[in-house]
PyMOL Python script that loads the backbone (N, CA, C, O; Angstrom):
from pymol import cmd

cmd.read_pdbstr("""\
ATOM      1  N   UNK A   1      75.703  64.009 124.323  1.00  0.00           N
ATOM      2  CA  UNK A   1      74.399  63.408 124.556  1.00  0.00           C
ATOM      3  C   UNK A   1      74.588  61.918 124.803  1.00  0.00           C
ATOM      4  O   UNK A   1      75.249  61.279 123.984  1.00  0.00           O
ATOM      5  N   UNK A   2      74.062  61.312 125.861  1.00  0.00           N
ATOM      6  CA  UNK A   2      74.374  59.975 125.928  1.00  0.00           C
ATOM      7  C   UNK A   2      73.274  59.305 125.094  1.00  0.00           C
ATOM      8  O   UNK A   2      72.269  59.740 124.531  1.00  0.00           O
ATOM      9  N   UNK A   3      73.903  57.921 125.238  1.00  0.00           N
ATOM     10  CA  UNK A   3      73.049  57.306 123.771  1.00  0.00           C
ATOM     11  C   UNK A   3      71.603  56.783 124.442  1.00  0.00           C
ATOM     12  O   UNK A   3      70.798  56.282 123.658  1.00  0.00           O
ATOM     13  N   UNK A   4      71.250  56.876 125.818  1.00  0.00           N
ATOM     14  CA  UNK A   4      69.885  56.613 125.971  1.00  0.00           C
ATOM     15  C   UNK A   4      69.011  57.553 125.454  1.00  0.00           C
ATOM     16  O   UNK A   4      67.919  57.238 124.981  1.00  0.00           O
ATOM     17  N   UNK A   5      69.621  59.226 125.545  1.00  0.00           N
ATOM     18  CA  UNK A   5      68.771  60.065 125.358  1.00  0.00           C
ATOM     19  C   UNK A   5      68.928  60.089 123.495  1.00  0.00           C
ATOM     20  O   UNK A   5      67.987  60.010 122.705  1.00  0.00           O
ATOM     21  N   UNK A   6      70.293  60.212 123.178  1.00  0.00           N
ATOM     22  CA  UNK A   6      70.438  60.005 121.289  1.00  0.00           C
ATOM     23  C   UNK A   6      68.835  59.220 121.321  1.00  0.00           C
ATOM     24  O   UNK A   6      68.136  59.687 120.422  1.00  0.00           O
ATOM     25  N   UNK A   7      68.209  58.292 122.036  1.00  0.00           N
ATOM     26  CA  UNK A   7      67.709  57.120 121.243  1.00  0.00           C
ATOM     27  C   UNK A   7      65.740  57.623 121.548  1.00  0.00           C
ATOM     28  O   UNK A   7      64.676  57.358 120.989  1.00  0.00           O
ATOM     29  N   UNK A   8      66.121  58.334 122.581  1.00  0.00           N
ATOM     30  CA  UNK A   8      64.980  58.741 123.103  1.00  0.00           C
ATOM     31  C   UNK A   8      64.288  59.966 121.928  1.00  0.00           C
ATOM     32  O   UNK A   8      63.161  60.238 121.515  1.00  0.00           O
ATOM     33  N   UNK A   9      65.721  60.489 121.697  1.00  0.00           N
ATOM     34  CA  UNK A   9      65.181  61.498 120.528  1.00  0.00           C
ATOM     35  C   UNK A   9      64.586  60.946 119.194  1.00  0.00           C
ATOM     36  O   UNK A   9      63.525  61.156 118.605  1.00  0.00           O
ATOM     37  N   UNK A  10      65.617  60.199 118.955  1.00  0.00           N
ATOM     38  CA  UNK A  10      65.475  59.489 117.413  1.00  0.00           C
ATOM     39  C   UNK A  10      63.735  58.940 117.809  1.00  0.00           C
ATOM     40  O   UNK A  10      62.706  59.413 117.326  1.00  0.00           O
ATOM     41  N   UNK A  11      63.815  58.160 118.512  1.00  0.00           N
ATOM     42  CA  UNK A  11      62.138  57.514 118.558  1.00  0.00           C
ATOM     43  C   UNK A  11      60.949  58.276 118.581  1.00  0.00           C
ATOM     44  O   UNK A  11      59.852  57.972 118.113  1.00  0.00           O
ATOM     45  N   UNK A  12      61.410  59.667 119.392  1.00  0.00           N
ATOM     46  CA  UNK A  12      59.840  60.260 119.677  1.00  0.00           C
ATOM     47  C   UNK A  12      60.218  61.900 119.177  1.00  0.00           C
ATOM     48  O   UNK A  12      59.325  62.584 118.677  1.00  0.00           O
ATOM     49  N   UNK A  13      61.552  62.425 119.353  1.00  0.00           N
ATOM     50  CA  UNK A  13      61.133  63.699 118.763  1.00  0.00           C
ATOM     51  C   UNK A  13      61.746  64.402 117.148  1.00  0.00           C
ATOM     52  O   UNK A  13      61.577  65.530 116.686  1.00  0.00           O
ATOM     53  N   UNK A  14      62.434  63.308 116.630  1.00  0.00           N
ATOM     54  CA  UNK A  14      63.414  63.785 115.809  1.00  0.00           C
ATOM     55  C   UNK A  14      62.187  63.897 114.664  1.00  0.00           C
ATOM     56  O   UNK A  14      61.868  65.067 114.451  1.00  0.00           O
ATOM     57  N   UNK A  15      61.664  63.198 114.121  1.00  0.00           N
ATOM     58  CA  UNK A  15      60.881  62.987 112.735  1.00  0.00           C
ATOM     59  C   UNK A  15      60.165  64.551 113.019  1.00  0.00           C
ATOM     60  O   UNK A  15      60.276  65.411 112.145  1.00  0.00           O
ATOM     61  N   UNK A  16      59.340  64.878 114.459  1.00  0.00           N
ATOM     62  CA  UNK A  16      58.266  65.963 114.817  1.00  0.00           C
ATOM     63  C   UNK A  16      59.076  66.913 114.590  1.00  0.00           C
ATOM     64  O   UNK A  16      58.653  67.620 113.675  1.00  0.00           O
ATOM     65  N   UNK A  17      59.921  67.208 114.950  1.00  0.00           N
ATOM     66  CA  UNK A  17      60.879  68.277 114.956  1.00  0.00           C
ATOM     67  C   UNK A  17      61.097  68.540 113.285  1.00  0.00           C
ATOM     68  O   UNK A  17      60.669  69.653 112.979  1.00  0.00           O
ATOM     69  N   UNK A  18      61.658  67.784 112.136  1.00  0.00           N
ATOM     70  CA  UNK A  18      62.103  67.978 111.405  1.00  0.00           C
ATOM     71  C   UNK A  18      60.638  68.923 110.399  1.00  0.00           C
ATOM     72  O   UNK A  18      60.870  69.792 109.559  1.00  0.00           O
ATOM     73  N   UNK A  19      59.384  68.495 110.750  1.00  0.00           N
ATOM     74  CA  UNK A  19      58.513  69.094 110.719  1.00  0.00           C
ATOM     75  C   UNK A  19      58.035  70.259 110.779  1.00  0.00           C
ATOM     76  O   UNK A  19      57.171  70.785 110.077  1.00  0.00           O
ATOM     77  N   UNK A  20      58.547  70.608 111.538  1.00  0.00           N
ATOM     78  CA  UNK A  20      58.142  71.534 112.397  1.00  0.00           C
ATOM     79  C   UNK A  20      56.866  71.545 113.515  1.00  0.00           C
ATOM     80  O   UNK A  20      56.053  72.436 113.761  1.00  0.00           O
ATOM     81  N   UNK A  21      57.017  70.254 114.063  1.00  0.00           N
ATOM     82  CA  UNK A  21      55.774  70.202 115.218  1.00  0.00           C
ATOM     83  C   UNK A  21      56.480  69.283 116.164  1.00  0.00           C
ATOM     84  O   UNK A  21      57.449  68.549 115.972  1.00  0.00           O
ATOM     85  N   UNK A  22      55.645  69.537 117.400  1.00  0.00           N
ATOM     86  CA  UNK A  22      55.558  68.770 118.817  1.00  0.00           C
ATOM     87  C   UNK A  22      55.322  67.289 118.654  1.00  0.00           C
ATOM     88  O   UNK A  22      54.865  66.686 117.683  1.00  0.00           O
ATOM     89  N   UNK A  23      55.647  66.937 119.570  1.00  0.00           N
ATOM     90  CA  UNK A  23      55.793  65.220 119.654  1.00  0.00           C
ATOM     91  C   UNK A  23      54.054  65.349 119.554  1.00  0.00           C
ATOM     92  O   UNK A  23      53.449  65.000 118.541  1.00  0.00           O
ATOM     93  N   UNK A  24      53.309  65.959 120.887  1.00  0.00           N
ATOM     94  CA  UNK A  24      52.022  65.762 121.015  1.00  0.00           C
ATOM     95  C   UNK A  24      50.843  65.953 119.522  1.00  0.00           C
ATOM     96  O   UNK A  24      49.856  65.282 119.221  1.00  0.00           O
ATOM     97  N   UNK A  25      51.513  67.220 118.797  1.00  0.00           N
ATOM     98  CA  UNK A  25      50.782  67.848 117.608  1.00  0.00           C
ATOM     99  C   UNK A  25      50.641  66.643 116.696  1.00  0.00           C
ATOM    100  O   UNK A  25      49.537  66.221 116.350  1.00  0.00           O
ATOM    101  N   UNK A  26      52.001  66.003 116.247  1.00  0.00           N
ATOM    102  CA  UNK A  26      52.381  65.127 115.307  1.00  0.00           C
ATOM    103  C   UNK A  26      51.473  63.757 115.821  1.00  0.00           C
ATOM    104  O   UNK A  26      50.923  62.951 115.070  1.00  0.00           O
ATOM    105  N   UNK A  27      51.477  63.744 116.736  1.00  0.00           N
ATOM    106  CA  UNK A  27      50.889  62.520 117.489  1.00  0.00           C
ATOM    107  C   UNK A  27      49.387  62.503 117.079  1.00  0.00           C
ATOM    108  O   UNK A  27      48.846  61.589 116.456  1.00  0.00           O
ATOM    109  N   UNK A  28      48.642  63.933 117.630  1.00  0.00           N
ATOM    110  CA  UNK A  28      47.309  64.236 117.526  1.00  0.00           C
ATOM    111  C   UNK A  28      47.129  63.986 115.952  1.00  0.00           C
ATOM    112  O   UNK A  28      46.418  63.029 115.644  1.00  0.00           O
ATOM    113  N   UNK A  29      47.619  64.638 115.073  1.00  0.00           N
ATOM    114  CA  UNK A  29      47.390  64.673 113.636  1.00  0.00           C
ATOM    115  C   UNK A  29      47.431  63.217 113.509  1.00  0.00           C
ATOM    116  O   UNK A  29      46.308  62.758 113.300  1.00  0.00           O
ATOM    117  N   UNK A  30      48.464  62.244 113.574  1.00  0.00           N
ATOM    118  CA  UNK A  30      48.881  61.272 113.198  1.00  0.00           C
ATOM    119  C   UNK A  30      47.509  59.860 113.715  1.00  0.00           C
ATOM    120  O   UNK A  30      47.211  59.042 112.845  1.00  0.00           O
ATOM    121  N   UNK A  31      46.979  59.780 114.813  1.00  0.00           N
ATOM    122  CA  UNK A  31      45.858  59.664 115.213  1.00  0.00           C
ATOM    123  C   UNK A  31      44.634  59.512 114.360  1.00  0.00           C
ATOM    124  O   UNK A  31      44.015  58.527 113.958  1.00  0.00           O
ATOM    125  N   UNK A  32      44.429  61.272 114.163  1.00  0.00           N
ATOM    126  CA  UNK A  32      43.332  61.333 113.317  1.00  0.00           C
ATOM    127  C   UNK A  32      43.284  60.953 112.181  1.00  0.00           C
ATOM    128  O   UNK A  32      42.102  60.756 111.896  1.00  0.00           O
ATOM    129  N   UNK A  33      44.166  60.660 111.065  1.00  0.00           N
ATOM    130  CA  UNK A  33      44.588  60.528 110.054  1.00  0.00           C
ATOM    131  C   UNK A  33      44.312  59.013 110.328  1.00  0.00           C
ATOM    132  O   UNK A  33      43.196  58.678 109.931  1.00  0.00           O
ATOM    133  N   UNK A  34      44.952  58.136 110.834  1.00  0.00           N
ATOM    134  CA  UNK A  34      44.910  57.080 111.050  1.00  0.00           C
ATOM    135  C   UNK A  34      43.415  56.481 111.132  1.00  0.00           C
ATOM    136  O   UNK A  34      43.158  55.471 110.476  1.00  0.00           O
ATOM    137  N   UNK A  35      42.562  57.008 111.821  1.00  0.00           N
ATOM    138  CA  UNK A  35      41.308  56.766 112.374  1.00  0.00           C
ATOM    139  C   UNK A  35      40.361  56.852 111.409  1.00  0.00           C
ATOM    140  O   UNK A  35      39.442  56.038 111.318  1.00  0.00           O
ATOM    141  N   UNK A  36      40.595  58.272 110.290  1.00  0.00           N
ATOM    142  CA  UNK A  36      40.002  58.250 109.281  1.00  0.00           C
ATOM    143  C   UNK A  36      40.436  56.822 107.983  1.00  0.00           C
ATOM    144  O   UNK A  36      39.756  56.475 107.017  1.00  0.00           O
ATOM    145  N   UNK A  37      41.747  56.280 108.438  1.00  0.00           N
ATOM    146  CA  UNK A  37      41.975  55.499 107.149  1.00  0.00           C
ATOM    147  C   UNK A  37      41.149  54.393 108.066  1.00  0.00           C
ATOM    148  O   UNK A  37      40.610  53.561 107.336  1.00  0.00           O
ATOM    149  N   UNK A  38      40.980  54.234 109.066  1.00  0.00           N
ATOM    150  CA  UNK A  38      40.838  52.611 109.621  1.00  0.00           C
ATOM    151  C   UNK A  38      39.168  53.037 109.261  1.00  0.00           C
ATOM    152  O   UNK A  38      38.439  52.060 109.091  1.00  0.00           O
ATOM    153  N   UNK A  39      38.814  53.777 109.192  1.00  0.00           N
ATOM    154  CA  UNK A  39      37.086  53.784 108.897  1.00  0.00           C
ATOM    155  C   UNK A  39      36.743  53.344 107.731  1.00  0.00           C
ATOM    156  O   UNK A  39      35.809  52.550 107.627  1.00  0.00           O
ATOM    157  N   UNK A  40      37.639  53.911 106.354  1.00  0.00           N
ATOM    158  CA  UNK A  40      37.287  53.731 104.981  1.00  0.00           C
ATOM    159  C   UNK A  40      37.571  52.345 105.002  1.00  0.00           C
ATOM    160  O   UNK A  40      36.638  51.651 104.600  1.00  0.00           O
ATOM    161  N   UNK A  41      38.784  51.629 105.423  1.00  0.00           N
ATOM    162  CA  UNK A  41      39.029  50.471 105.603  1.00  0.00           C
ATOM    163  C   UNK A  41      38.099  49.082 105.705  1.00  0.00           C
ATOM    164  O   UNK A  41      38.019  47.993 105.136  1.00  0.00           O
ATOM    165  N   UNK A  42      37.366  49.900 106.924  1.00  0.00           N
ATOM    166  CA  UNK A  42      35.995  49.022 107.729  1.00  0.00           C
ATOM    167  C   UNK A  42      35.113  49.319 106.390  1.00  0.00           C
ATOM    168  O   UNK A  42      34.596  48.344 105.845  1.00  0.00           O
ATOM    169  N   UNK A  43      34.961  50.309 105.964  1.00  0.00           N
ATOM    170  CA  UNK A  43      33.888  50.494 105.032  1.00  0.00           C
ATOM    171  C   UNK A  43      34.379  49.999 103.333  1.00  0.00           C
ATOM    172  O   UNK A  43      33.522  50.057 102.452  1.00  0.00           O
ATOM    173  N   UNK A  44      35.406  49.657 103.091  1.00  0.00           N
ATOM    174  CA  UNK A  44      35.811  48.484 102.145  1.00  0.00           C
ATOM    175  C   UNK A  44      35.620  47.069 102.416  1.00  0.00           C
ATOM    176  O   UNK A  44      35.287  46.272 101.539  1.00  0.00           O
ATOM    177  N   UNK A  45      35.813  46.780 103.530  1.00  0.00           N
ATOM    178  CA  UNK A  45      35.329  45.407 104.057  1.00  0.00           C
ATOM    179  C   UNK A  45      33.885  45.399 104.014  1.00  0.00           C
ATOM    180  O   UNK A  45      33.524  44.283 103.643  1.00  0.00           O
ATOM    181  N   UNK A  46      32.838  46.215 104.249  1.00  0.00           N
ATOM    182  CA  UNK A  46      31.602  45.904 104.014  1.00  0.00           C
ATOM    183  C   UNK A  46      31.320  46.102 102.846  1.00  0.00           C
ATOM    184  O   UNK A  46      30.396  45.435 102.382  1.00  0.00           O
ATOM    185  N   UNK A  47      31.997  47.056 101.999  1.00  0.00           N
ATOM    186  CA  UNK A  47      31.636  46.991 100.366  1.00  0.00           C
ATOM    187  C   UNK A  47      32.021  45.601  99.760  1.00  0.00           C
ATOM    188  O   UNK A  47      31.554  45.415  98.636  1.00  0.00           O
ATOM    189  N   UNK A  48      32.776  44.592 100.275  1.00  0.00           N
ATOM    190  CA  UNK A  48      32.952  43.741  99.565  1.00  0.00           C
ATOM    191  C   UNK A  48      32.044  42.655  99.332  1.00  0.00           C
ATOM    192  O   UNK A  48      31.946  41.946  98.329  1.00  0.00           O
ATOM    193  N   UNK A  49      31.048  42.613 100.975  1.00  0.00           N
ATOM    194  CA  UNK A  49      30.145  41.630 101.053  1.00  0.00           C
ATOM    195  C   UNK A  49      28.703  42.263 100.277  1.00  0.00           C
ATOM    196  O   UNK A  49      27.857  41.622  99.654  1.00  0.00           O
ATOM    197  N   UNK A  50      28.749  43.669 100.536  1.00  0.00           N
ATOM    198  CA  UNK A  50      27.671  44.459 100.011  1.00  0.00           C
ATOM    199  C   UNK A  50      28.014  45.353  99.095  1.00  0.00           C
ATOM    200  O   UNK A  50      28.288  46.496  99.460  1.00  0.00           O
ATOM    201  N   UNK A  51      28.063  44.975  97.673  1.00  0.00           N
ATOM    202  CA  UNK A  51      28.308  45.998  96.782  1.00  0.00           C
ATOM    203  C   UNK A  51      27.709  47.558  96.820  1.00  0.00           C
ATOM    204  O   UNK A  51      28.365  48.594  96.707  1.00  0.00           O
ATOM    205  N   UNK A  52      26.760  47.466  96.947  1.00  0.00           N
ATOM    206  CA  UNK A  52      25.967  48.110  97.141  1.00  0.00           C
ATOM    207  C   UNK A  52      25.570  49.614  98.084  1.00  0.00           C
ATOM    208  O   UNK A  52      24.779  50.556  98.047  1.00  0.00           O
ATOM    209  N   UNK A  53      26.841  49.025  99.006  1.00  0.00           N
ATOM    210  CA  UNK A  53      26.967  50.558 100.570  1.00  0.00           C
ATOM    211  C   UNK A  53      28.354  50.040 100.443  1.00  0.00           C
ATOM    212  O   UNK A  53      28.936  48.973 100.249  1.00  0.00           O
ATOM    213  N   UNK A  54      28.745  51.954 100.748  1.00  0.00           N
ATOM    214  CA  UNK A  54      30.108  52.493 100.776  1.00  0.00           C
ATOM    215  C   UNK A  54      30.751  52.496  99.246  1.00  0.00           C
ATOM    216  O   UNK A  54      31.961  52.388  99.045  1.00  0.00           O
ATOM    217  N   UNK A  55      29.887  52.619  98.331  1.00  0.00           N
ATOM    218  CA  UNK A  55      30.263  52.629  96.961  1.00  0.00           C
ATOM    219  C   UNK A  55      31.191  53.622  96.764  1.00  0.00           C
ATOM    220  O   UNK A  55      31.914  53.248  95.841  1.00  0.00           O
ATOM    221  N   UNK A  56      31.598  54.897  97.242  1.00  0.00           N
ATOM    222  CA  UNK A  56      32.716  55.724  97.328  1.00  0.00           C
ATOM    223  C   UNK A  56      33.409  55.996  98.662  1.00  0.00           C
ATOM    224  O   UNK A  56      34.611  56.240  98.767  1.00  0.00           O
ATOM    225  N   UNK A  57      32.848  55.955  99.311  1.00  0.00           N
ATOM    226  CA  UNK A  57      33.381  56.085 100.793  1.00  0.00           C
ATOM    227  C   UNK A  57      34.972  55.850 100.792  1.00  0.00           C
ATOM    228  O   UNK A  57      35.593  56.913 100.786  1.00  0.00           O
ATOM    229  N   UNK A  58      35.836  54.593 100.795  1.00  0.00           N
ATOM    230  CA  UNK A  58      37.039  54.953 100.519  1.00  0.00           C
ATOM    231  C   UNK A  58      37.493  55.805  99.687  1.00  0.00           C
ATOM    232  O   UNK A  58      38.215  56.678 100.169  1.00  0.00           O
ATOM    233  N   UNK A  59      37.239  55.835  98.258  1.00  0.00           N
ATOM    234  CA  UNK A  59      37.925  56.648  97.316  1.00  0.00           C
ATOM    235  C   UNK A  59      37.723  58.473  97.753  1.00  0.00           C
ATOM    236  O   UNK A  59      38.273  59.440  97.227  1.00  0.00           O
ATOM    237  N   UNK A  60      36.781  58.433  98.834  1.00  0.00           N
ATOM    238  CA  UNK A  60      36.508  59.948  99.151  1.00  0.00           C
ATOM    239  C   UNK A  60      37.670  60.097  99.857  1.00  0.00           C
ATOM    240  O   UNK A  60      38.522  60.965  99.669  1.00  0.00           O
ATOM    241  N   UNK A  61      37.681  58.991 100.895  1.00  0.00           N
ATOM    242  CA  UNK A  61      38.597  59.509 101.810  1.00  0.00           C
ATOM    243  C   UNK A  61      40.061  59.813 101.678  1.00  0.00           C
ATOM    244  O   UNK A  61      40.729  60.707 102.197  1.00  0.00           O
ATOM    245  N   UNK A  62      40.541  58.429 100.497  1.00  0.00           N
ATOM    246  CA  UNK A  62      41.743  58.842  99.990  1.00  0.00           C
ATOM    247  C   UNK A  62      42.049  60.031  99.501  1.00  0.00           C
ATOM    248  O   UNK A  62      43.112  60.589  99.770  1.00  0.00           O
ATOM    249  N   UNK A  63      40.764  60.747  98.412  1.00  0.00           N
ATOM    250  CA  UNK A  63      41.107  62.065  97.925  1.00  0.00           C
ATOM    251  C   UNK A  63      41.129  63.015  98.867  1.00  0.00           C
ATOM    252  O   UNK A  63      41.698  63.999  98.394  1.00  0.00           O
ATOM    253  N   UNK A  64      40.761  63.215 100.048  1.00  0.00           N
ATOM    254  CA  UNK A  64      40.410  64.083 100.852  1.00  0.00           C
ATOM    255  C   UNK A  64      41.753  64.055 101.885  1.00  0.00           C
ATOM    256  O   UNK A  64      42.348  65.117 102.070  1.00  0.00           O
ATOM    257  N   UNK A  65      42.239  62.761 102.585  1.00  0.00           N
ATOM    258  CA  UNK A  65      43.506  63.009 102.782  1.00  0.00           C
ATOM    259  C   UNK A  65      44.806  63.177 102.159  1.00  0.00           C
ATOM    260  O   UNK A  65      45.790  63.826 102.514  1.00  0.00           O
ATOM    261  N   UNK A  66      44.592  62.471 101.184  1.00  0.00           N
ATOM    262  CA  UNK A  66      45.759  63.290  99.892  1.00  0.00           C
ATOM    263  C   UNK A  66      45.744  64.943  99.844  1.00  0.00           C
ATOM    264  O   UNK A  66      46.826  65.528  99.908  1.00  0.00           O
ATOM    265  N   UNK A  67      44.653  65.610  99.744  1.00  0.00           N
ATOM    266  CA  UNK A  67      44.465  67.180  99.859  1.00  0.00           C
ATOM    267  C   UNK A  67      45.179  67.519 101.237  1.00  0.00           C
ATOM    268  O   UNK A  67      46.321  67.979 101.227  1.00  0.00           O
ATOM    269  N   UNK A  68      44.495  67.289 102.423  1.00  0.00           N
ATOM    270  CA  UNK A  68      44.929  67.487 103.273  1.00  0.00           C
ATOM    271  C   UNK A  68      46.492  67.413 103.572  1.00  0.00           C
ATOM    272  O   UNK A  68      47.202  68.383 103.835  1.00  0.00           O
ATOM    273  N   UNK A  69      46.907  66.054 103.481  1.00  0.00           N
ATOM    274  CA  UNK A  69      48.644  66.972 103.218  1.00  0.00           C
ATOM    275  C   UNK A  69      49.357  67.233 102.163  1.00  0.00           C
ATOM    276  O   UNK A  69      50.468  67.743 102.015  1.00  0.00           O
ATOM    277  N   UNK A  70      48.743  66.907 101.600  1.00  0.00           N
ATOM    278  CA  UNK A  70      49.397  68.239 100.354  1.00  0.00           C
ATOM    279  C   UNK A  70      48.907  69.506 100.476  1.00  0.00           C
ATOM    280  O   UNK A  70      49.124  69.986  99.363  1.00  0.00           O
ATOM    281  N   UNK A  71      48.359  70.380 101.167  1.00  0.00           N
ATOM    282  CA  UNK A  71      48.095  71.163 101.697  1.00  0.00           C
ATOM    283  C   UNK A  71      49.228  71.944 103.270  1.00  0.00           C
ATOM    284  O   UNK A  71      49.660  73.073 103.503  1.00  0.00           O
ATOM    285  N   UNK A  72      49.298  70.768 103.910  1.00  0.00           N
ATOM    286  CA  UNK A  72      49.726  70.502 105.084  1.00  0.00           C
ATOM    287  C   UNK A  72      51.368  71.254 105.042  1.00  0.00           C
ATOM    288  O   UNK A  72      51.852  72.036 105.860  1.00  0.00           O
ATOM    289  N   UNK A  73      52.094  70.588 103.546  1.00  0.00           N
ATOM    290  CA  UNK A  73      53.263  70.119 103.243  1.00  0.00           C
ATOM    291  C   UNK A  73      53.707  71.568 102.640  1.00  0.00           C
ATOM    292  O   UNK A  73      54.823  72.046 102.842  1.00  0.00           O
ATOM    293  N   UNK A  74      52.654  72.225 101.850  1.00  0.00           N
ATOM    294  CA  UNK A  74      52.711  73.588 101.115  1.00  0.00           C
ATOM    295  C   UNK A  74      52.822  74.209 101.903  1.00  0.00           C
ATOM    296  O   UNK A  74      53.846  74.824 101.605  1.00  0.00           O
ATOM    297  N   UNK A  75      52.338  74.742 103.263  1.00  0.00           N
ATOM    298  CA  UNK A  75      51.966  75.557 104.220  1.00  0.00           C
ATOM    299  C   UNK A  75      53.338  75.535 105.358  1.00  0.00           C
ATOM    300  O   UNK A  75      53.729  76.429 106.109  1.00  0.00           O
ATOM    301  N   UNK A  76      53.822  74.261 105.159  1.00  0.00           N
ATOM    302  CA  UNK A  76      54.891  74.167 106.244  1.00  0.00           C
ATOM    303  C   UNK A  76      56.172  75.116 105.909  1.00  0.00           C
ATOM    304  O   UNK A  76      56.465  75.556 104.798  1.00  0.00           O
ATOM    305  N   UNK A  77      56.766  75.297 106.959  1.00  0.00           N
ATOM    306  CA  UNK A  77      58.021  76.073 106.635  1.00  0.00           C
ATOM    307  C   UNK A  77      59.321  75.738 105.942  1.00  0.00           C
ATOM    308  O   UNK A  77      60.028  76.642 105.495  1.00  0.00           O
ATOM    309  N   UNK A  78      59.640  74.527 105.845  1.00  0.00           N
ATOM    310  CA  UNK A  78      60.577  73.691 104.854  1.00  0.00           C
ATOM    311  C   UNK A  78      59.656  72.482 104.334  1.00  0.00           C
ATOM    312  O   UNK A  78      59.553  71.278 104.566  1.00  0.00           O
ATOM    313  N   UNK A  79      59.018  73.474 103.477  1.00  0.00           N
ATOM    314  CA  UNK A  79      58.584  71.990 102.691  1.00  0.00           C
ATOM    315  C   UNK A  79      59.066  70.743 102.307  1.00  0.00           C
ATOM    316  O   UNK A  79      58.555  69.625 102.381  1.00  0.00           O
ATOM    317  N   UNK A  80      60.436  71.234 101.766  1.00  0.00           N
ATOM    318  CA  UNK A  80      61.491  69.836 101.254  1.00  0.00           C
ATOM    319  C   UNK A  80      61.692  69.211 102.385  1.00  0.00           C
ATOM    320  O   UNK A  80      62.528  68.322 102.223  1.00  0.00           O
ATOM    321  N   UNK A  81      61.123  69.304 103.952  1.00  0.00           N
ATOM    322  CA  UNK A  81      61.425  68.507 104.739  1.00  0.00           C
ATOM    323  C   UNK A  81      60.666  67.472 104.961  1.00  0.00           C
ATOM    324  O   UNK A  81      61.123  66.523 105.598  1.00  0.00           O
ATOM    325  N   UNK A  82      59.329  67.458 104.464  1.00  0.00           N
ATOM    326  CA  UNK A  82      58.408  66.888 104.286  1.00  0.00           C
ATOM    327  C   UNK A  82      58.661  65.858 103.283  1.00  0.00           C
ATOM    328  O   UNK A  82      59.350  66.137 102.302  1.00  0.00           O
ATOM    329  N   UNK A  83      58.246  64.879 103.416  1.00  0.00           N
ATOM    330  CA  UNK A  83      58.680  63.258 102.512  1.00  0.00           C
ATOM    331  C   UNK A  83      57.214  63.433 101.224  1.00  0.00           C
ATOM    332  O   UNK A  83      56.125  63.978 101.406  1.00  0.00           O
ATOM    333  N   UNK A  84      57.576  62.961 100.366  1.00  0.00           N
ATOM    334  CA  UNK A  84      56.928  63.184  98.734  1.00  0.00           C
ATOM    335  C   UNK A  84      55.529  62.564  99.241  1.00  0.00           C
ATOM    336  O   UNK A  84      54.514  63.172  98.899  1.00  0.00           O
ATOM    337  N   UNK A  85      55.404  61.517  99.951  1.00  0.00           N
ATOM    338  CA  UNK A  85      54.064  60.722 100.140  1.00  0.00           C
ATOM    339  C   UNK A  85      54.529  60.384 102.306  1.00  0.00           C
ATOM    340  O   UNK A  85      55.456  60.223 103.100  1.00  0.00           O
ATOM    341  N   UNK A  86      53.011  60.478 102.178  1.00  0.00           N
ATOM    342  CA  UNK A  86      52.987  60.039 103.781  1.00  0.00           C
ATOM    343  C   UNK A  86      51.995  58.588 103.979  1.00  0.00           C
ATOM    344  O   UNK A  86      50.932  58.160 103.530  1.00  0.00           O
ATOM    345  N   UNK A  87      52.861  58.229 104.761  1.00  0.00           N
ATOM    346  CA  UNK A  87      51.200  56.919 105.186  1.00  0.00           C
ATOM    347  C   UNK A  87      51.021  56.967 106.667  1.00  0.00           C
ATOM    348  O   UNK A  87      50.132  56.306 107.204  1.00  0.00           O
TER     349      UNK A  87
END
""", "prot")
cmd.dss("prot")
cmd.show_as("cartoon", "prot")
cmd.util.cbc("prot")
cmd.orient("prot")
């Protein structure tokens, strides 16, 4: 394997693979996940000026994606391939 492609792998398909998913799958998941943290995020920044709104809104979301892959991680086919915590 020459080392452009070694490098091409390492960057985009090696982590998906070890998974057991597609560059695109891992991508899509990885996305959404993301999108949901950047919301609770936005909605901690307004809890700070306004106590008052988004009084759980992050802490939901954390519990809810914590489930989700720990769920994710149980279901997969080598679990131990899966890392203890994800961000």
């Amino acid at each position: 394997m020459s080392r452009k492609a070694s490098s091409w792998d390492k960057l985009f398909v090696a982590h998906p693979r070890t998974l057991g998913m597609s560059w695109a799958g891992h991508g899509a998941g990885a996305v959404a996940i993301g999108c949901r943290m950047i919301g609770a995020g936005a909605a901690c920044l307004v809890h700070a000026v306004v106590p008052g709104w988004f009084t759980e809104t992050a802490g939901r979301t954390v519990m809810s994606l914590h489930r989700h892959m720990t769920q994710r991680r149980a279901g997969a086919s080598d679990p131990q391939a899966w890392p203890e915590y994800e961000i």
